[in-house]
C-alpha positions as CSV (number, residue, x, y, z in Angstrom):
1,X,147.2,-24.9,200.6
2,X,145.3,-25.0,197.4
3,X,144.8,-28.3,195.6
4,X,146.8,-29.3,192.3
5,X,145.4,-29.0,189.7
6,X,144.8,-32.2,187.7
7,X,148.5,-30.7,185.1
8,X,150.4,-29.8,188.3
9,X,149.9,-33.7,189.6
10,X,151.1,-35.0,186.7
11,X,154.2,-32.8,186.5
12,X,154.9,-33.5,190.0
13,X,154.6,-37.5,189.1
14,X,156.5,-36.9,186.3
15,X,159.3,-35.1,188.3
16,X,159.5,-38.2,191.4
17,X,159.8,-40.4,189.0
18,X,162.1,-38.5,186.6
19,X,164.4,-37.9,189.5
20,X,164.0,-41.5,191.2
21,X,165.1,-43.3,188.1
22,X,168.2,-41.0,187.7
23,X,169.5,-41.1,191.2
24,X,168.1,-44.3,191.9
25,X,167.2,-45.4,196.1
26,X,168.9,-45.1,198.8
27,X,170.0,-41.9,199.3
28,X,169.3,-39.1,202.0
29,X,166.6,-37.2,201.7
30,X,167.6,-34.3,200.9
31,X,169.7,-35.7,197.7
32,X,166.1,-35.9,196.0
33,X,164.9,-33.1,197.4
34,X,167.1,-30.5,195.3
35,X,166.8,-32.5,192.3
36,X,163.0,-32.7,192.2
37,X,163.0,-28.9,193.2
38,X,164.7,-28.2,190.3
39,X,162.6,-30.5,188.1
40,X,159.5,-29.1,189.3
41,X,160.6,-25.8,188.7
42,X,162.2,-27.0,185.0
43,X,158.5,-27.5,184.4
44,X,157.0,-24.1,185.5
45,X,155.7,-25.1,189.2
46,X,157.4,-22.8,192.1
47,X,158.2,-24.7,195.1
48,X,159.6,-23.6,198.3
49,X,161.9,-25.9,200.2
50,X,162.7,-27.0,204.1
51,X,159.2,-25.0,205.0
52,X,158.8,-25.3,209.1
53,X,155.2,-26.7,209.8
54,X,153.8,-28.3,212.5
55,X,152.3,-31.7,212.9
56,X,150.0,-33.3,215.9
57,X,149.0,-36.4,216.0
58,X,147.2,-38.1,218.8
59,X,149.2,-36.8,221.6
60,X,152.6,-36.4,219.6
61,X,153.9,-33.0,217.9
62,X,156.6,-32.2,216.1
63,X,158.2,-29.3,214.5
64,X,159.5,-30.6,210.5
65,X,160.3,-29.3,207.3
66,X,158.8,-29.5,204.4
67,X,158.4,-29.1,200.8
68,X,155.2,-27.0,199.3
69,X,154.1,-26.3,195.8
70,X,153.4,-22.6,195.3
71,X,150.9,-20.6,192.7
């Protein structure tokens, strides 16, 4: 995956804690995760959603999903 670019982080700050402060903590997961999807998108970014990856660490591995900024 590419880096952000120096913008992108800023929008994607902007986005957290744009959605954070309207919704608030406490909520599940995925609650945040179609709000700042459609923030980030509000501001020009495509994202992809609930991404399968894999992660290992040490002699754990899991299968999760994620969310990815695309260009």
């Amino acid at each position: 995956m590419d880096s952000l670019t120096e913008l992108n982080y800023k929008k994607l700050l902007d986005a957290c804690f744009k959605v954070h402060k309207a919704l608030g903590p406490g909520l599940l997961e995925s609650s945040y995760e179609l709000c700042l999807a459609y923030e980030l998108q509000k501001s020009g970014l495509q994202v992809a959603t609930q991404v399968p990856t894999n992660h290992k660490w040490t002699d754990f591995e899991s299968n999760s999903m994620s969310f990815f900024h695309r260009e």
